[in-house]
N, C-alpha and C positions, 0 to 999 in steps of 0.2 A: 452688576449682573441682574439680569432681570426674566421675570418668566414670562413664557413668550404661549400663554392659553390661548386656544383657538378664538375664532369671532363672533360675535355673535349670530351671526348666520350659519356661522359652521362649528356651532361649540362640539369638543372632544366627548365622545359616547363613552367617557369612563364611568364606570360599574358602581361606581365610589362615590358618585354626584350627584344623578339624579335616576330614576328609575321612570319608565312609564307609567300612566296612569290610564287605565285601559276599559273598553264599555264592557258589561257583563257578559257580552257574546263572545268578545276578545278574551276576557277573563276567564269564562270556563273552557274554551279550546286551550288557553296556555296552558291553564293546571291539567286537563286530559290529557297534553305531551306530556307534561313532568312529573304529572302521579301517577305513573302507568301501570300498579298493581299496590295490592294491600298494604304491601311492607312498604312502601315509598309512603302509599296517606296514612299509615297510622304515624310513621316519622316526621310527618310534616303537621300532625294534629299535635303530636307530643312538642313539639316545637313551636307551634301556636297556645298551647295552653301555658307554657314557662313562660313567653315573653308577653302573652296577657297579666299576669300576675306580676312580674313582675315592673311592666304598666302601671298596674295597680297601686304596687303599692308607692312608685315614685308619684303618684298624681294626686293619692290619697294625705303627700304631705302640704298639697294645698290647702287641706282642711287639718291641719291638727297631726295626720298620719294616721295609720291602720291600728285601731283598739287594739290591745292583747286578747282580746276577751270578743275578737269583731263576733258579726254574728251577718253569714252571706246569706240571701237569697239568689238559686239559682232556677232559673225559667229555661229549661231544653227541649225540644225537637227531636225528631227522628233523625234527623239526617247529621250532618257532621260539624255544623255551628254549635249544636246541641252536645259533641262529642269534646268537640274547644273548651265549652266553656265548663260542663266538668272538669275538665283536665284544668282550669285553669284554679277551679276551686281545691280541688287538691293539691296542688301546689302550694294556696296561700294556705289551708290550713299545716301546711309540714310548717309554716313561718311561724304559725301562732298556736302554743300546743293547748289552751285556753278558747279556741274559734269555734265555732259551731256553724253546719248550713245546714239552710232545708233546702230539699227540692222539689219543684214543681214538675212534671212531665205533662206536655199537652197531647199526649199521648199514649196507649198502653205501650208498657213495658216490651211486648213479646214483641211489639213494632219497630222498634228502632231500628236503626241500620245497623250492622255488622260493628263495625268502629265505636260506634255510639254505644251499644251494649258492654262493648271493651272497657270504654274508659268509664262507665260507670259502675262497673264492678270493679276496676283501680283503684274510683272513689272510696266504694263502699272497703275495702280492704284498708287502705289507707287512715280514715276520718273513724270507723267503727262506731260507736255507739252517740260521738257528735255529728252525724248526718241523720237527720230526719227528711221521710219521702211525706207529702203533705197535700195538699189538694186547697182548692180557693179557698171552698167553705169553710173548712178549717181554720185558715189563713185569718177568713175574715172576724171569725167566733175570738180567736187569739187576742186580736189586735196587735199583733206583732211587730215590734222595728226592727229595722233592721239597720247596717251600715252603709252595708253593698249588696246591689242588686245588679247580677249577671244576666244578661237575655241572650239565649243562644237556639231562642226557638228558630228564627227560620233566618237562612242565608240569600244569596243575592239570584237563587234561583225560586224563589216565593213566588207565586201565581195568586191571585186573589181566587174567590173569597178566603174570606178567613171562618174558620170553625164557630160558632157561636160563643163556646168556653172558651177559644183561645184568645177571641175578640173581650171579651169578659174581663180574661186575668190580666192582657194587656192595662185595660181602660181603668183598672182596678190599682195596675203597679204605678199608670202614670199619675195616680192622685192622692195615694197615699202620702200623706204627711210626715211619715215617720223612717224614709230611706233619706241616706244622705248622699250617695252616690249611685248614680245609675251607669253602667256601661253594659253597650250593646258590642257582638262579639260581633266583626266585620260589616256587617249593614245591620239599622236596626228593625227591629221585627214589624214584619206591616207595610212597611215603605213601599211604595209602588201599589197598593191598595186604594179602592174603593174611597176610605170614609179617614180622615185624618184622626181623627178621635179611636181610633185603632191601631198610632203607630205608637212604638215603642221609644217614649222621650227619652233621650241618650244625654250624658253629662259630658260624658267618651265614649266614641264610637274607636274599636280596637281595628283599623285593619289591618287581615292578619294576610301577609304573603302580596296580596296587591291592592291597592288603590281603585275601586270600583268608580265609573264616573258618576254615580247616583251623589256619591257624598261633596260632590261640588257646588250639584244643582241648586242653585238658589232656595227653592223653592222646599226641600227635605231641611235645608240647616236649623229650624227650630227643631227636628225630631236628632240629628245627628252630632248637634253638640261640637264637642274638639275631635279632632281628628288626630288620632297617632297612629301612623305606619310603624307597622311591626314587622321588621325584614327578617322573612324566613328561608333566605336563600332560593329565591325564585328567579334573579335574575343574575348568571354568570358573567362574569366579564365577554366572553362570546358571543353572550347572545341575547344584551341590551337589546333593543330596535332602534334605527336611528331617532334622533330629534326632529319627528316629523309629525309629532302632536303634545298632547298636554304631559307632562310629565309632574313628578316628584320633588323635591328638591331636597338633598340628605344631606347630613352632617360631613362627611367627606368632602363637601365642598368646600371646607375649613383647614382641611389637613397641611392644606403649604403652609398657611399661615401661621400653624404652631412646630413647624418643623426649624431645625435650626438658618440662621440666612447666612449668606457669606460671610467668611473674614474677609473679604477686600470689598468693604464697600463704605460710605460713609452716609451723610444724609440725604445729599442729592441723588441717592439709590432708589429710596422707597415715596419717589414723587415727592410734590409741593400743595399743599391747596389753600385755594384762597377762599376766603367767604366773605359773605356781603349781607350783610341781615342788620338788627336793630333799629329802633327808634326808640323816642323820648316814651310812645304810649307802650310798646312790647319791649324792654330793652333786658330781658333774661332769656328770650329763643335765642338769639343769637349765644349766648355767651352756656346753653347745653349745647347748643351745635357743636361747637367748639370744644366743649369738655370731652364729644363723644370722636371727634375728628383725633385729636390727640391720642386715643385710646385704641384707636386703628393702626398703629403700625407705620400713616403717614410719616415723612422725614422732616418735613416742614409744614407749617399753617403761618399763614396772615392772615389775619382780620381785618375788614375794613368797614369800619362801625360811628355812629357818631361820637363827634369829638368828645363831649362831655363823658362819656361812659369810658373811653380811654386809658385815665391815670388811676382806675379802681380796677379795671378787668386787669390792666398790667399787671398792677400787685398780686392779682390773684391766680395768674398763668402767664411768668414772663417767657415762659416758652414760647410763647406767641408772639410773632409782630404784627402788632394794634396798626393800625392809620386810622387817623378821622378823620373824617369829614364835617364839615361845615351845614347842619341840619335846614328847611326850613322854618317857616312859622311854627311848622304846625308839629316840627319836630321828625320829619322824613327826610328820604334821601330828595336830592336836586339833581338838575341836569348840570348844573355846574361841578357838583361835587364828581357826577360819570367821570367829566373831562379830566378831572383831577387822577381819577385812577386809573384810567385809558392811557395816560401819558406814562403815570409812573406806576405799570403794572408789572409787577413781579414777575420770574420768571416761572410762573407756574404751570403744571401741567392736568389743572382741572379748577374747576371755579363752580361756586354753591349758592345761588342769588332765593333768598327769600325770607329764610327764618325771624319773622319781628322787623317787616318793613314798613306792616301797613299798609295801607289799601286809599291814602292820600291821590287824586287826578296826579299831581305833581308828583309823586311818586312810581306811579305805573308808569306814566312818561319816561322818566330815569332809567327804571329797570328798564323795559323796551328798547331805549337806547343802547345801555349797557349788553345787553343780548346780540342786538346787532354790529355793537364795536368789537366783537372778542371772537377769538378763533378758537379758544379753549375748549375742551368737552365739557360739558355742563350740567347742572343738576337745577332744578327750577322746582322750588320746594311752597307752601302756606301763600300768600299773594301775591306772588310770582305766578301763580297758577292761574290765566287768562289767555282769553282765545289770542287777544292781541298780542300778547306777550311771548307765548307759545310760536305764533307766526312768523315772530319775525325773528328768531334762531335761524342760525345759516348752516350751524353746526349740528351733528349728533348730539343729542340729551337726553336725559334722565327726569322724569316726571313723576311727584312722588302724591296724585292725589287719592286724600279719603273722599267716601262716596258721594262728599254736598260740596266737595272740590272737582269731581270727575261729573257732575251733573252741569256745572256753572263751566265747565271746559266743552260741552255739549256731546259727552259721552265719550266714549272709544272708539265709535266710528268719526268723528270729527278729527282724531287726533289725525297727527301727518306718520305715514309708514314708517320712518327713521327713527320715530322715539321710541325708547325702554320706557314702559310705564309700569312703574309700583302701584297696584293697588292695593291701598293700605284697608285695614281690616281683618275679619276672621273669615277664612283665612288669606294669607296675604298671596296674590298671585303677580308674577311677572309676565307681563305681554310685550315681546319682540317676535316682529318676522311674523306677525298673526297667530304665533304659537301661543302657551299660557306655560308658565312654570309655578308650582304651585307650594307653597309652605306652610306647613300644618303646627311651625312652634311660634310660642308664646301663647295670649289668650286674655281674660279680663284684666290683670291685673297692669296692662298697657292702656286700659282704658282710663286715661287720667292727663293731664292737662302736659307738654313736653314730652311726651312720647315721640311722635312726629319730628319736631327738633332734636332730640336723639339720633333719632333713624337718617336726616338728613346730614351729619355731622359723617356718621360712621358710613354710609356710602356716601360721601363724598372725600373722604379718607381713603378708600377703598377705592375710588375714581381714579383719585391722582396714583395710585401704587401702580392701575391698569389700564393708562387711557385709550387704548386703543381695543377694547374690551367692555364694554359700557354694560351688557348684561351679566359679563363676569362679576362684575363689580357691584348690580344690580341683585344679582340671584344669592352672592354671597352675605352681601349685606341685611338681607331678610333673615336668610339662615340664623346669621350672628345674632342677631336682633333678638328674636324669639328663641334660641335657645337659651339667652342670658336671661331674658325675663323669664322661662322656666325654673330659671336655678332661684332667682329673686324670688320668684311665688314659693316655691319647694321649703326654702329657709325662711322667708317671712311673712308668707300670707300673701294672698290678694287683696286685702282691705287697709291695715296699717303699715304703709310702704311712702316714702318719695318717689317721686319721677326718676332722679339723680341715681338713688340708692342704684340702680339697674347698671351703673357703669363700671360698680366693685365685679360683677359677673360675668364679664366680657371674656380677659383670660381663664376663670376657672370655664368658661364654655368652651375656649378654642381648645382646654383642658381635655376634656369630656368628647368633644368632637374629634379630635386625634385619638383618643383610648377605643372610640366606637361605643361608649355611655353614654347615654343621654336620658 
């Protein structure tokens, strides 16, 4: 039995998958339907300030986790980003009865909006005599550190200029030496302004309710950091908008795959994949591809790798059927060896050409060939990735390049209409159909050498479970990706870690993904 997800031209608009990601004008008409009086936005701030906090504190175990003893700086506004991120400070200090903040206001008191006067008199009831109200100069006489620094002075409706004290505290919080996390509440402060040196450097940027298109833009990602959507129930099953622009990509995308699967099925159920990578100079991408293909769910994997590497990978995952091939000189694939697998190719229902081929003439030639000999959906991963290689696919496929792999393919507009392309990175986006789908998990801690061969392993796992679905397979496999390396950073750091280690996280994510945790 098998699931039968829509296509990638017509994927399913479930609630549970991805959400839009909307320009600021579409952004505040939505929220003007759906907050249509005080008691809706104070319930929907109360609801942005819980799931900031508690943001917080699953990001702050990147670093060690939230002190007992934390001590916030929070930066608010008049207006209702200002009301979030109080609310969000109150929250973490009920976590920590030892916490302390101060507050900044960039503005008098008696100014605030209605909400924003709300929630910080919640504060002030709540924190009592560990909230202090504080001003720069203070700030600066102190020499104060702090842990966390909240910025919730202006939201996504900011008009420049900025106030000269506000431009001040800004330029002030982003050079202090002595904050260890900075998170800006939905867009960060400044953005869309005048003078760079006035936006508010974000380590997390929180959004809260929707995905503004500002936090895509190339150009803001030094001030806007990671990106976590915080779903505040803004968008009901009803009344998604089709996929007819850039969207979200949420943990629900995972939920088949942790749900129980048939009893009447066996391995030829959940697809076949083959893969084709290694040489004598890379000969460990292939053999993570492979570790992370297993770890998907697929029913079967072949390898087909050169010969010498064979009677060691076997020992080490006889769950796999190895075939070699016959290398050349120089230790690459041949055109003879193609013929060899052409003839006696598996019955598989997706194929992975690239992981640890090298980049050998005789080699490209091979791959080439092999692209044009196969009918299979395909993933075309590390130097597989060429214009000529690319061209001469006959089939649908999947193209997985980082940005000095998508430069050397001559961009996105060179590519041909039919391919799913990953682009790998922060954040990772999926391009089908001219659409973009976008994923906001994972982050540094992918930065390191087989990440990539990972990724290629687990959607092409994922390939063969959906071949007739190439962005299903595509969109989930990012998801997967980065929300394991979240769990991996969370438990062990972003700095002493394996490559590897990232594939013990795979189930506890599709864990976490079905609970709606993340």
């Amino acid at each position: 039995m098998k699931e039968q997800p829509a296509t990638a031209s017509t994927p399913a608009t479930k609630a549970d998958w991805f959400h839009p990601l909307l320009s600021t004008i579409d952004a505040k008409a939505w929220e003007s339907r759906l907050l249509r009086d005080e008691t809706a936005e104070w319930s929907a701030m109360q609801r942005a300030g819980g799931a900031i906090a508690c943001a917080v504190l699953s990001d702050f175990r990147e670093i060690g986790g939230l002190p007992d003893a934390v001590r916030i700086l929070v930066l608010a506004g008049k207006g209702h980003n200002g009301g979030d991120a109080l609310l969000a400070a109150r929250a973490l200090l009920a976590t920590r009865p030892a916490a302390t903040a101060t507050l900044v206001l960039t503005t008098a008191e008696n100014l605030l909006r209605p909400l924003t006067q709300r929630a910080l008199a919640a504060l002030r009831a709540a924190a009592g005599v560990r909230l202090q109200v504080s001003a720069l100069g203070q700030l600066k006489r102190e020499l104060a550190s702090f842990d966390l620094c909240l910025d919730g002075v202006f939201g996504f409706q900011f008009r420049p200029p900025l106030a000269e004290g506000t431009a001040e505290l800004l330029a002030w919080v982003n050079t202090h030496p002595r904050i260890r996390l900075r998170a800006a509440v939905d867009l960060p402060s400044g953005l869309g302004g005048d003078s760079v040196e006035t936006v508010f450097r974000a380590d997390f940027t929180y959004a809260t309710g929707i995905v503004k298109q500002p936090l895509v833009d190339q150009r803001a990602a030094p001030f806007v950091g990671r990106v976590r959507y915080l779903d505040l129930g803004f968008f009901a099953e009803e009344s998604v908008p089709a996929f007819a622009g850039d969207v979200v990509l949420l943990p629900g995308l995972l939920r088949p795959l942790a749900q129980l699967r048939p009893s009447q099925c066996d391995k030829r159920t959940f697809g076949h994949l083959l893969i084709v990578g290694g040489s004598s100079r890379y000969p460990g991408a292939v053999l993570m591809s492979v570790q992370a293909a297993l770890r998907s769910g697929v029913g079967l994997v072949t390898a087909f790798v050169p010969e010498q590497l064979v009677p060691e990978y076997a020992a080490k995952f006889p769950e796999v059927m190895w075939i070699g091939w016959t290398p050349s000189a120089s230790g690459g694939l041949t055109l003879t060896s193609v013929e060899q697998l052409l003839a006696n190719l598996p019955r598989a229902t997706a194929l992975v050409v690239g992981p640890g081929l090298g980049a050998e003439p005789e080699t490209l030639a091979a791959i080439a060939a092999l692209v044009r000999g196969t009918t299979l959906p395909l993933l075309l991963d590390a130097d597989a990735l060429r214009p000529e290689i690319v061209t001469a696919a006959g089939r649908p496929w999947v193209l997985t390049p980082h940005a000095g792999e998508l430069a050397r393919l001559g961009g996105l507009g060179a590519l041909p209409p039919k391919a799913v392309v990953v682009q790998k990175g922060y954040p990772t986006c999926v391009h089908a159909d001219g659409r973009r789908a976008w994923s906001f998990f994972g982050g540094p801690v992918l930065a390191r050498g087989g990440s990539g061969d990972l990724l290629a392993g687990l959607l092409g796992g994922l390939l063969a479970q959906t071949p007739g679905d190439l962005w299903l397979a595509a969109a989930r496999g990012v998801v997967w990706h980065g929300l394991a390396a979240d769990l991996l950073a969370r438990d062990q750091g972003q700095v002493a870690v394996q490559t590897t280690q990232w594939l013990e996280y795979l189930q506890p994510a599709l864990h976490c993904a079905d609970h709606g945790n993340t």
